[in-house]
VOVOTI-303838 format. One record per residue: residue in three letters; y, z, x of N, C-alpha, C in turn. Coordinates in pm, whole numbers. Layout:
REC resn     nY     nZ     nX    caY    caZ    caX     cY     cZ     cX
REC  ala      Y      Z      X      Y      Z      X      Y      Z      X
...
// end
This chain:
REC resn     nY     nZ     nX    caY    caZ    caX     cY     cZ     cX
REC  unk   1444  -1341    421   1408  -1384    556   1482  -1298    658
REC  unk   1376  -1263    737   1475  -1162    863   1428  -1271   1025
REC  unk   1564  -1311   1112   1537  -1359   1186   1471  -1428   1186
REC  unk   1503  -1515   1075   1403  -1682   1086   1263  -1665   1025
REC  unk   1201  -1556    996   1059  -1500    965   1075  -1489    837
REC  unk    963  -1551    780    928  -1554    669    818  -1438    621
REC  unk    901  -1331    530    820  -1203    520    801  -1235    382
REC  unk    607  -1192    412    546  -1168    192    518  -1032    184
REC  unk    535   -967     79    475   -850     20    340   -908    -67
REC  unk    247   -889     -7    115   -884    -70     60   -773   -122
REC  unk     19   -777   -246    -29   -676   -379   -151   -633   -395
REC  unk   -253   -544   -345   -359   -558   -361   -383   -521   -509
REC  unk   -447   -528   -622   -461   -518   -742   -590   -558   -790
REC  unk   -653   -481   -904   -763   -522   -985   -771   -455  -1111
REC  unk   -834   -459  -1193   -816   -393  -1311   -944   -310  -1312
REC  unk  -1058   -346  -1230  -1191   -227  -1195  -1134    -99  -1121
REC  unk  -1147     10  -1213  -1149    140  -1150  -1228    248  -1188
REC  unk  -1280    327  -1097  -1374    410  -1169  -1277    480  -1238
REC  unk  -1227    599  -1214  -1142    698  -1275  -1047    679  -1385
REC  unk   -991    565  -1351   -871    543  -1447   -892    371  -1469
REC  unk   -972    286  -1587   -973    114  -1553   -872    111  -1605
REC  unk   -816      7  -1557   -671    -63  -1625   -578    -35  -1578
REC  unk   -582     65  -1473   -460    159  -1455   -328     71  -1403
REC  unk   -338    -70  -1370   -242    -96  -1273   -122   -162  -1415
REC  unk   -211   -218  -1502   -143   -273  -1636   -114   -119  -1701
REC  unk   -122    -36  -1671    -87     82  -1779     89    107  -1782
REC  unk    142    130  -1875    263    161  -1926    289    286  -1847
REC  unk    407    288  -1747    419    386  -1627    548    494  -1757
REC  unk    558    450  -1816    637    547  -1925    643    529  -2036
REC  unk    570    644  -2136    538    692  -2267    628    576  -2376
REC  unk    743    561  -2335    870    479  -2379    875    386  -2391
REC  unk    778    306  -2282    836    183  -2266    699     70  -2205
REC  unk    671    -44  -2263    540   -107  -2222    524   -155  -2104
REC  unk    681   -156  -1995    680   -222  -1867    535   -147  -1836
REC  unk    445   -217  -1749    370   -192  -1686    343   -131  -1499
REC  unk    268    -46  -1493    297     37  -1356    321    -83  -1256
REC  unk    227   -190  -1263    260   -299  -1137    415   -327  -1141
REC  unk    476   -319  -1257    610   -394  -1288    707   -339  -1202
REC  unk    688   -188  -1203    778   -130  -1107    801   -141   -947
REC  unk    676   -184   -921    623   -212   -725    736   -354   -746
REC  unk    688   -456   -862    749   -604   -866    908   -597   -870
REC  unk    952   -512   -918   1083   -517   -883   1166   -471   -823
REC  unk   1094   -333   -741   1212   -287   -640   1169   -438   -511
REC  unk   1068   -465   -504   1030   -576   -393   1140   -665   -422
REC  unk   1098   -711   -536   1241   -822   -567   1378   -823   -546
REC  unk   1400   -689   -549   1521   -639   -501   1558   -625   -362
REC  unk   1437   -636   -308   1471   -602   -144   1505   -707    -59
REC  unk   1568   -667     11   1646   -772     98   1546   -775    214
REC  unk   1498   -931    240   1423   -916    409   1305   -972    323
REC  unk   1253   -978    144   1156   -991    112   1118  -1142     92
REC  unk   1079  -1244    106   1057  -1394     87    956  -1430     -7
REC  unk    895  -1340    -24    790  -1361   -158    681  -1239   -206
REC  unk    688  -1229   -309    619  -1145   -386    467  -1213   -418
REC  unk    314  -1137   -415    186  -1216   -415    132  -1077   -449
REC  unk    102  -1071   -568    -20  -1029   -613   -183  -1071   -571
REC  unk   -258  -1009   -506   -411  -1048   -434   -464   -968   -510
REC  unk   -550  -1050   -608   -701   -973   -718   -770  -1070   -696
REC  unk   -916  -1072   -748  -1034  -1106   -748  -1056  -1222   -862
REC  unk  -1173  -1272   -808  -1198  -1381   -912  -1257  -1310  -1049
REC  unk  -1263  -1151  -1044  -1352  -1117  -1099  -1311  -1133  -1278
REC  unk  -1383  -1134  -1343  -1364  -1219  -1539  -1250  -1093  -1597
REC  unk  -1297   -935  -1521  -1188   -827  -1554  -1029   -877  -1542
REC  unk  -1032   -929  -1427   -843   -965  -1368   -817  -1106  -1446
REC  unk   -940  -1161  -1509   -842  -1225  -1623   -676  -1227  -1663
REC  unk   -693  -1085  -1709   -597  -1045  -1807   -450  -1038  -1671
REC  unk   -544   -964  -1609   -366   -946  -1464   -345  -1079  -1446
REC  unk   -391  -1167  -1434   -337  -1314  -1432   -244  -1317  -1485
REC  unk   -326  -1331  -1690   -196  -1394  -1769   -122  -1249  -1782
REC  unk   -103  -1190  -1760     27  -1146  -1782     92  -1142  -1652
REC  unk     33  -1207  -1498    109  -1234  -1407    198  -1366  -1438
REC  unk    111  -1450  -1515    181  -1560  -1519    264  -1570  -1611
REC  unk    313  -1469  -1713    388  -1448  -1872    521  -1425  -1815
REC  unk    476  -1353  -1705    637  -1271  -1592    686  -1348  -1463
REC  unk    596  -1443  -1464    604  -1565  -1358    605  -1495  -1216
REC  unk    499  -1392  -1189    514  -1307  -1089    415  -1416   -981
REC  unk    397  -1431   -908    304  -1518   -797    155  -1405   -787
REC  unk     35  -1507   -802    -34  -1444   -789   -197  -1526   -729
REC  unk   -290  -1477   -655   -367  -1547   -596   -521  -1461   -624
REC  unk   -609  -1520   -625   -775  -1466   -652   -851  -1496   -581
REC  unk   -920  -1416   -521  -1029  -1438   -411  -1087  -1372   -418
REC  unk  -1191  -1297   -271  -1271  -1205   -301  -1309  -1100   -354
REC  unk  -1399  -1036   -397  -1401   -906   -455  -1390   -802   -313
REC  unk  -1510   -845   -192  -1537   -717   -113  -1453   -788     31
REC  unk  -1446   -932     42  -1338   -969    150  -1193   -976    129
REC  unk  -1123   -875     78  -1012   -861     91   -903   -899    212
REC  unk   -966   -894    374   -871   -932    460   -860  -1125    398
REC  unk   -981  -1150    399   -955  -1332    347   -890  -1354    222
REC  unk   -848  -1274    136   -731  -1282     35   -612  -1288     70
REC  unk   -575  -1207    159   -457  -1174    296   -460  -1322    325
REC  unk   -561  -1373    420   -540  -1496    488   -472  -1634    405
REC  unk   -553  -1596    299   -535  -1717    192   -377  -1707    190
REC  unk   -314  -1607    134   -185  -1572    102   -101  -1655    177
REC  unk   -118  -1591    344    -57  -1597    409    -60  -1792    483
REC  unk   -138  -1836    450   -182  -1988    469    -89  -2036    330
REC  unk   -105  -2029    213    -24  -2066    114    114  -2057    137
REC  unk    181  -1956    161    302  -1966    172    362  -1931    295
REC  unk    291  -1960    370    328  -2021    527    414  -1892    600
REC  unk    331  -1749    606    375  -1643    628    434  -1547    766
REC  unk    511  -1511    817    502  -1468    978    450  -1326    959
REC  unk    535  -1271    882    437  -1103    843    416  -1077    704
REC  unk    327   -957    695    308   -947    543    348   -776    530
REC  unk    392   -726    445    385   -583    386    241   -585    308
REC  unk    143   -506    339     88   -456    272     86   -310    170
REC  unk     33   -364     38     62   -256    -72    -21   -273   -169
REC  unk    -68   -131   -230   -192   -135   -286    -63   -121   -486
REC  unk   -184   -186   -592    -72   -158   -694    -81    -20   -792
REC  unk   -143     86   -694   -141    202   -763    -42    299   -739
REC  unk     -3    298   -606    151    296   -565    274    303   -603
REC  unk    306    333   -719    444    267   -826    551    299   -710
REC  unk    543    390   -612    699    444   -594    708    399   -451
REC  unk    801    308   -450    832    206   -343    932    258   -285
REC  unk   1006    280   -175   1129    298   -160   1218    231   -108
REC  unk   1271    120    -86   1377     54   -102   1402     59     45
REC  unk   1473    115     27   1559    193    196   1484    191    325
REC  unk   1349    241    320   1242    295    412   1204    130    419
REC  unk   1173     40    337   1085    -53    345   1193   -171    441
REC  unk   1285   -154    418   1392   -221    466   1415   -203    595
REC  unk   1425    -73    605   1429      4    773   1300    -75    806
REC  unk   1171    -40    795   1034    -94    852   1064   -239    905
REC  unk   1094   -335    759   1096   -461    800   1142   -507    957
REC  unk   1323   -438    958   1359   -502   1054   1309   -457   1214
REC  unk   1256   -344   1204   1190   -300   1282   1075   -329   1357
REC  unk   1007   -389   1269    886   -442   1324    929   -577   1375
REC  unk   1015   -639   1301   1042   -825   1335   1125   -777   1507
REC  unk   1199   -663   1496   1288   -645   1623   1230   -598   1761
REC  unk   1123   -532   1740   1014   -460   1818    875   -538   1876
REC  unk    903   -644   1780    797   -739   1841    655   -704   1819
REC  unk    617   -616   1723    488   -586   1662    423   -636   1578
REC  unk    245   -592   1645    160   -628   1564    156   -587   1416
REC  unk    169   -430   1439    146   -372   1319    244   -252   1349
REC  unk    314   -223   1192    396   -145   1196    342    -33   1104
REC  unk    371     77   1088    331    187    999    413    278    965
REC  unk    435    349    857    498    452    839    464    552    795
REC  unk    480    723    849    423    808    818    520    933    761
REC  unk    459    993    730    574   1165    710    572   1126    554
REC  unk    563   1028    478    618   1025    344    485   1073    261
REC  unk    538   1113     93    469   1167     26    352   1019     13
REC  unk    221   1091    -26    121    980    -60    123    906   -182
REC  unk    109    789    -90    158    689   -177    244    630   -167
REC  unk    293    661    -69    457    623    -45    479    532     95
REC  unk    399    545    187    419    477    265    364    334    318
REC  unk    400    303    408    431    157    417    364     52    543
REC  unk    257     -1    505    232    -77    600    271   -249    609
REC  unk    282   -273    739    377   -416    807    247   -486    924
REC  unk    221   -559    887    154   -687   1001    186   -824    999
REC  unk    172   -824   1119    192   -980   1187    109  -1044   1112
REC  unk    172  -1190   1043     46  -1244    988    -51  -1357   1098
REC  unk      4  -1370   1185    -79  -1440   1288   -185  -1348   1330
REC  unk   -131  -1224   1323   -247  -1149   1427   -402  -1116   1253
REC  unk   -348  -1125   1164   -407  -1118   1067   -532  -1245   1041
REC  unk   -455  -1323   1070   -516  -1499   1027   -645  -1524   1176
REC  unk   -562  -1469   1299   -673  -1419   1419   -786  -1320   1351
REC  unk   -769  -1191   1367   -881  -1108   1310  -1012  -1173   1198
REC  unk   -949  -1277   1171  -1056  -1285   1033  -1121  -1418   1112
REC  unk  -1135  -1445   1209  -1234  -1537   1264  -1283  -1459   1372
REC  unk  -1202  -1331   1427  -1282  -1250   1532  -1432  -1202   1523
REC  unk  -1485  -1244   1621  -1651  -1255   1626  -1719  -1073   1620
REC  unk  -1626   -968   1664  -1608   -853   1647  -1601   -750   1544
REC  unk  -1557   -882   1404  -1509   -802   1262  -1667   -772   1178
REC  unk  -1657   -631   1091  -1745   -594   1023  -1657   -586    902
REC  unk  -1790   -576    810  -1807   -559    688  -1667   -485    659
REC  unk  -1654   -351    708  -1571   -277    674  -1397   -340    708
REC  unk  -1375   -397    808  -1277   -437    861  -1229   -577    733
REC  unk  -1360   -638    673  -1301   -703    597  -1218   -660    427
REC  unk  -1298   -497    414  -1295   -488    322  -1129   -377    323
REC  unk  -1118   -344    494  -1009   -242    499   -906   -346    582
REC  unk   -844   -379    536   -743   -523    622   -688   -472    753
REC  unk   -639   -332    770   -554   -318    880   -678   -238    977
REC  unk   -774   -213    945   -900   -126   1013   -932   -180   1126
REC  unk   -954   -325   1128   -964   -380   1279   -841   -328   1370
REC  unk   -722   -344   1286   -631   -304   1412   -623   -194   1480
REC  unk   -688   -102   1430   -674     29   1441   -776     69   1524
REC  unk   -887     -7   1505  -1030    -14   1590   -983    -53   1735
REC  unk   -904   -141   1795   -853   -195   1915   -707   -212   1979
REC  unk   -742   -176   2082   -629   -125   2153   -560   -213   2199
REC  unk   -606   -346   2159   -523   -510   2220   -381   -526   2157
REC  unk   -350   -480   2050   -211   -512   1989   -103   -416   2018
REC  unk    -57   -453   1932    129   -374   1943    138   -303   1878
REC  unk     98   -142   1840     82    -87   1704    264     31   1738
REC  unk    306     48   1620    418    167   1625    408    199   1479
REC  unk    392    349   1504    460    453   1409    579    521   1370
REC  unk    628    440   1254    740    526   1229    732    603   1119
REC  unk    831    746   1203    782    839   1128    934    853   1044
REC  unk    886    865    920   1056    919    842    978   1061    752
REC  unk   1090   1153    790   1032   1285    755   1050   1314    619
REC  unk    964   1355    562    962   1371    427   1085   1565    367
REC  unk   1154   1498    331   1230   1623    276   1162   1717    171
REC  unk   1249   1797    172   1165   1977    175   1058   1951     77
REC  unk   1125   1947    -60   1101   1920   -144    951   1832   -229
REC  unk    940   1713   -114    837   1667   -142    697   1668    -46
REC  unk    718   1736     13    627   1776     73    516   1825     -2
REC  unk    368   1720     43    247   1779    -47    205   1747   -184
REC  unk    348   1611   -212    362   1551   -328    264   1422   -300
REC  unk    214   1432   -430     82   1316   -446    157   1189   -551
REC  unk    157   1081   -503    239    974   -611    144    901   -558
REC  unk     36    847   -591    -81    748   -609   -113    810   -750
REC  unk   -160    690   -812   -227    673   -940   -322    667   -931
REC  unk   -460    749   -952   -588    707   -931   -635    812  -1041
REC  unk   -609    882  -1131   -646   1004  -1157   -549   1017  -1298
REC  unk   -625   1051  -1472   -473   1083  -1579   -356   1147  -1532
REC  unk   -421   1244  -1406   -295   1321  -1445   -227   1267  -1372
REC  unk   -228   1205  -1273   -144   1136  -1162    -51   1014  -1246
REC  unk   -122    986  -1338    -39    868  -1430     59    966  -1495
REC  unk     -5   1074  -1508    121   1177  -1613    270   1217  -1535
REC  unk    206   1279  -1422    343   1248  -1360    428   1206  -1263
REC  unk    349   1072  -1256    429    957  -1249    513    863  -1355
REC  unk    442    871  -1462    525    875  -1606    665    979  -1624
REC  unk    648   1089  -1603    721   1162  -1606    882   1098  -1514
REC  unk    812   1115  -1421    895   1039  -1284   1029    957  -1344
REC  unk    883    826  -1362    964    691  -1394   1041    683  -1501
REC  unk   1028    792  -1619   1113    811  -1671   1272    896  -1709
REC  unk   1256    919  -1592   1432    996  -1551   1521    953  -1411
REC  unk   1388    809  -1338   1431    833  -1196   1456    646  -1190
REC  unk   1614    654  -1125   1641    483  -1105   1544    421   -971
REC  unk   1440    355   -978   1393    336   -854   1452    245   -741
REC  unk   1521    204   -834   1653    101   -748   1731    183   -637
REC  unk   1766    286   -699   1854    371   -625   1758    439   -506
REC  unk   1831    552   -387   1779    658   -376   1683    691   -356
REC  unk   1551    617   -380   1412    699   -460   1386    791   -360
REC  unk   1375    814   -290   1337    971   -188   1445   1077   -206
REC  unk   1550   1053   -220   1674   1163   -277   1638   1208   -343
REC  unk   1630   1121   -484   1605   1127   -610   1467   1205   -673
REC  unk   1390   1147   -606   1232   1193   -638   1232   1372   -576
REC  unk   1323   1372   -461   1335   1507   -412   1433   1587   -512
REC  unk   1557   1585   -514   1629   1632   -653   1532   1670   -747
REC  unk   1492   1558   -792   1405   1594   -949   1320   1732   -893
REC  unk   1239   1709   -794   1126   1798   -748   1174   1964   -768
REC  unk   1311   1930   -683   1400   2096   -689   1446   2151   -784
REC  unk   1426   2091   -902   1453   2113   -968   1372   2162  -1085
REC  unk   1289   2094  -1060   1147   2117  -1130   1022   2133  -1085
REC  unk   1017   2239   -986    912   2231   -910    796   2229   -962
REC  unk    731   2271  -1125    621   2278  -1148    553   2137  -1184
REC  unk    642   2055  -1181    618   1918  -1122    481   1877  -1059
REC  unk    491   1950   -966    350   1908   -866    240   1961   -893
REC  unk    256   2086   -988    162   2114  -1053     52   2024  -1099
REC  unk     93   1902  -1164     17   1846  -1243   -113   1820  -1200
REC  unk    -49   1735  -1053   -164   1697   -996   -215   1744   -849
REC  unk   -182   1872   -880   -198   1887   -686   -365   1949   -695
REC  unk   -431   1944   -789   -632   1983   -755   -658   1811   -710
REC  unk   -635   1718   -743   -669   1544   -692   -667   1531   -592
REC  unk   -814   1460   -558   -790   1470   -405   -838   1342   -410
REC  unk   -809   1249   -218   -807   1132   -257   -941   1088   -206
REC  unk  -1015   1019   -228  -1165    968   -213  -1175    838   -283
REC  unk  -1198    708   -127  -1239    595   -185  -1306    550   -105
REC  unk  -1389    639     -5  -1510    606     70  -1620    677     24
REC  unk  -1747    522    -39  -1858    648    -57  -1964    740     19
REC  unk  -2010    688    130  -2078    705    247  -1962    836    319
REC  unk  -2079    888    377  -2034   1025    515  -1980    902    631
REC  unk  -2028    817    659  -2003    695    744  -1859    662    726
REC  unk  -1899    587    614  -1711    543    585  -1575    704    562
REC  unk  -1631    801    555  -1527    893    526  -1507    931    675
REC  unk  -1577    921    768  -1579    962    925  -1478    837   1021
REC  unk  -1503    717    944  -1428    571   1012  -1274    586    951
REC  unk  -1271    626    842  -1092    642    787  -1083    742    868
REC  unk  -1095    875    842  -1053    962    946  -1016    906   1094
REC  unk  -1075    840   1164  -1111    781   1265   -945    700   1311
REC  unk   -974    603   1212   -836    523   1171   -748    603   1165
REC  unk   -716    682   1109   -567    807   1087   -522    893   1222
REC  unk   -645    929   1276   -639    964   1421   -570    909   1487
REC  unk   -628    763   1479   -630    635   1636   -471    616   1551
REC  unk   -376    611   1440   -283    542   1429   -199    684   1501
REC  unk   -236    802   1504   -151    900   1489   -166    932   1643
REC  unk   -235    806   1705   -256    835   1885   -309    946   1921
REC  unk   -346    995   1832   -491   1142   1878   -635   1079   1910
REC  unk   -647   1021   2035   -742    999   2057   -840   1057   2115
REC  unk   -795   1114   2163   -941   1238   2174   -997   1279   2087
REC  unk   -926   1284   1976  -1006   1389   1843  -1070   1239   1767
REC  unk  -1035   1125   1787  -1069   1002   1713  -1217    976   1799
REC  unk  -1226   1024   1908  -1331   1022   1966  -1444   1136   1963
REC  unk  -1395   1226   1944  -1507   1314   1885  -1568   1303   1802
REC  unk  -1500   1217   1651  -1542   1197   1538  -1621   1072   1592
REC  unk  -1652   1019   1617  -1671    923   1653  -1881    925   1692
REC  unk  -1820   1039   1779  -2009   1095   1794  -2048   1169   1702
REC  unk  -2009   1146   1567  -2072   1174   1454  -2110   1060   1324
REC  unk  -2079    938   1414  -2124    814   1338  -2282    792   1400
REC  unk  -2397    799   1269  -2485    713   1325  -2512    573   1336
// end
């Protein structure tokens, strides 16, 4: 709890993937059966400022299995929509009676401790809607919302399809809230470094990773060290590129979003007359 506020880390998770299924239950090192979600579950647990941990998957018969083995590890976990994801959010945040939430997707393994901590108190101190963090390797960074302004949006007479299916997209669409970017600069080293799982090889080395690197500790030191050390590292996966919009439409509205967070609005508006 920071300042009386009751903060959740909410999990987005499913076991449907095109590229890689299963990937979120997959063994993040050759060694060892902990599973990739396991690692997001415990630096969270570890973090100070955190009030509850919530896994959000689907009713769908696939996430079965993420259940019981959510419930084997007694991790908290909730099922709702497949394509309304912001109303999984809501649910969450109605259950355990939430003021903000961290949002985090569970392909993500590499959390950082330090950064997420900085964010928290930041946003509770700043009085924001939505907090963001940028400069870090992908995958790595960190989004923070108000859960009131969240539990609002999802009755706003304004919200589309897409806004339900992208949780923070409304915010980004309107200029009514409190939005701040913080930027923490990514050292030399990792610059251009891809740590999302969506892809074998991206599991490879992130495997690699998780097996020489304390995530408790450090992890941006650390993940940088290793890098300098081994630069062909990034090799593995640096042809992956990231794509999870299928439409020219939806790849023009994220762009859009990245703009409007990065306050380039002029160029968010150009793109803009290229939506039909």
């Amino acid at each position: 709890m920071v300042n009386n506020r009751q903060i959740g880390a909410i999990i987005q998770a499913r076991m449907k993937s095109t590229r890689l299924p299963g990937k979120v239950l997959m063994p993040l090192s050759p060694d060892d059966s902990k599973p990739l979600l396991a690692y997001i579950m415990d630096t969270l647990n570890s973090c100070e400022g955190v009030d509850h941990t919530v896994i959000a998957t689907t009713t769908a018969i696939e996430n079965d299995i993420l259940q019981k083995v959510a419930e084997e590890n007694e991790w908290k976990i909730f099922r709702g929509s497949e394509n309304d994801v912001l109303s999984r959010f809501v649910n969450v945040i109605h259950i355990f009676k939430l003021d903000a939430i961290i949002r985090l997707t569970a392909d993500n393994p590499f959390l950082d401790r330090g950064s997420l901590e900085k964010l928290i108190q930041l946003h509770i101190n700043h009085g924001n809607d939505y907090t963001y963090s940028s400069g870090l390797p992908l995958g790595m960074n960190i989004e923070i919302v108000d859960a009131s302004t969240l539990v609002r949006i999802a009755s706003d007479k304004r919200i589309t399809d897409q806004d339900r299916e992208h949780v923070t997209y409304f915010i980004s669409r309107h200029d009514e809230f409190k939005k701040e970017i913080i930027h923490l600069p990514t050292p030399p080293h990792l610059q251009n470094l891809r740590l999302t799982v969506d892809y074998p090889s991206d599991w490879a080395l992130a495997a690699l990773l998780a097996s020489t690197i304390n995530p408790q500790k450090n992890l941006i030191a650390a993940l940088n060290e290793k890098i300098k050390k081994h630069p062909w590292l990034k090799d593995i996966n640096n042809n992956n590129f990231q794509k999870e919009y299928l439409s020219e439409t939806d790849e023009l509205r994220i762009a859009i979003h990245q703009l409007e967070l990065m306050e380039l609005h002029y160029a968010a508006a150009l793109l803009k007359g290229y939506i039909k």
